[in-house]
N, C-alpha and C positions, 0 to 999 in steps of 0.2 A: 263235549268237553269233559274229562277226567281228572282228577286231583291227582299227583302224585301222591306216590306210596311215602312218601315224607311227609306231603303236609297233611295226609289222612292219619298218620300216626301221630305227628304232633297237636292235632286238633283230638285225637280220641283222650292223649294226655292231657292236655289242658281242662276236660270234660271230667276225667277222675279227680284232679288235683281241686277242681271247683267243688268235688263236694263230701272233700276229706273232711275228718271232725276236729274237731277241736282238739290240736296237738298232734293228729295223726300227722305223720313224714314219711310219706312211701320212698322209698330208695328206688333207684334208676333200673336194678334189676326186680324188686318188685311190681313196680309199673309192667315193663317188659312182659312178665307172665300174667297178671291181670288181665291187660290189652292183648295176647296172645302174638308180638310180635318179637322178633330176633330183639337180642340184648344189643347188639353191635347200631342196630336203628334209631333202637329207645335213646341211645345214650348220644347219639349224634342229636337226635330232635332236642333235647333235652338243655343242649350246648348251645343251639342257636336260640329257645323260647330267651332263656337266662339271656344268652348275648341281647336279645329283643327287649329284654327287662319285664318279661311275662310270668317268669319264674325264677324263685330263687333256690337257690342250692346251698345246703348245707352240710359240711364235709365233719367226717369222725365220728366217733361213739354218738349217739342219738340225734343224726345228721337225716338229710332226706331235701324232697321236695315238695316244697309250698310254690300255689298259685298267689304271685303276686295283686294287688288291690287295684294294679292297672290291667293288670290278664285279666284278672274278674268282670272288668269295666271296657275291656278291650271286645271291637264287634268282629267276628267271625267275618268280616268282610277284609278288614284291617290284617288282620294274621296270615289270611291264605295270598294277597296281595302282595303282601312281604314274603313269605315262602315259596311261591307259586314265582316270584320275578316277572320280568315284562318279556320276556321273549316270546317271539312270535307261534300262534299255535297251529301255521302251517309251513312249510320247510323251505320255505324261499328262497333263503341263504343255505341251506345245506351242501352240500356236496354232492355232485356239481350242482350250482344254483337253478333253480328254477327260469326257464328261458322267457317265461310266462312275464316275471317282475317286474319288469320296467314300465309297462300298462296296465298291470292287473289291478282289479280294485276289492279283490277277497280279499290281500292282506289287511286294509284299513275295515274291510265289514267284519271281518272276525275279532280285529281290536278292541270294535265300539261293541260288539256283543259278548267279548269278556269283561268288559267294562262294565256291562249291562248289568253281568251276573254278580261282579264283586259289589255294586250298589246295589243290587238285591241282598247281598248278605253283609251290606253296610248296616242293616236294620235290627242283624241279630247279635244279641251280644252275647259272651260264651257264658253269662249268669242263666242268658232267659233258657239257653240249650237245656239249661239239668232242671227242670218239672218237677215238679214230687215224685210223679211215677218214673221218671229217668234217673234220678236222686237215688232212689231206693239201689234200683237194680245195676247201677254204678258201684254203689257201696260193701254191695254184697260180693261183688266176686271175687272169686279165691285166686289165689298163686297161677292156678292151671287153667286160671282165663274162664272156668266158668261157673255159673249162679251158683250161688248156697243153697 
């Protein structure tokens, strides 16, 4: 199983904005270069955490984004569950359907073993991710995405 390129970018966000300083507000294209991902990405992840209420956004002269005190609190199993949606992670219904479905019984064991995975990362919460030593090297990086 692979995260999409959304929710690996929203989760890299959520991870800097957990360990901005007091006062910092990154702006959606400083993120962007930080995280070294297209602006056009940042700015979509950025509209659903908010729509999510993980993050909030602040528009105009000394505007930016802050992680909310329920993003803080919110488990890295909870985020990618909502990001990630329930769809099936093999192609049963695709085009044309799989002829296999009507008996098969991959699709429910692949269910219960993404299931498995999102309660395994039901336990982490996006505070415990940033460490001291991930802390650190979160904080430090530049515009061009990388360490001081």
């Amino acid at each position: 199983m692979r995260l999409t390129a959304f929710t690996d970018v929203s989760l890299r966000l959520v991870m800097r904005l957990a360990v901005a300083g007091e006062g910092e507000l990154l702006t959606t294209r400083t993120a962007a270069a930080m995280l070294a991902v297209p602006y056009t990405h940042m700015a979509k992840a950025v509209a659903r955490l908010a729509e999510m209420g993980l993050v909030e956004t602040r528009r105009g002269r000394g505007g930016g984004l802050l992680l909310t005190e329920a993003g803080r609190r919110s488990s890295v199993g909870a985020i990618v569950r909502e990001l990630e949606g329930a769809g099936d992670l093999a192609g049963c219904e695709d085009d044309p359907p799989c002829p296999l479905r009507a008996a098969c019984r991959l699709r429910g064991a692949l269910a219960q073993a993404r299931e498995a995975f999102y309660a395994s990362l039901d336990e982490v919460t996006v505070e415990s991710l940033v460490s001291p030593s991930v802390r650190q090297v979160l904080r430090v990086l530049r515009e061009d995405g990388s360490p001081a």
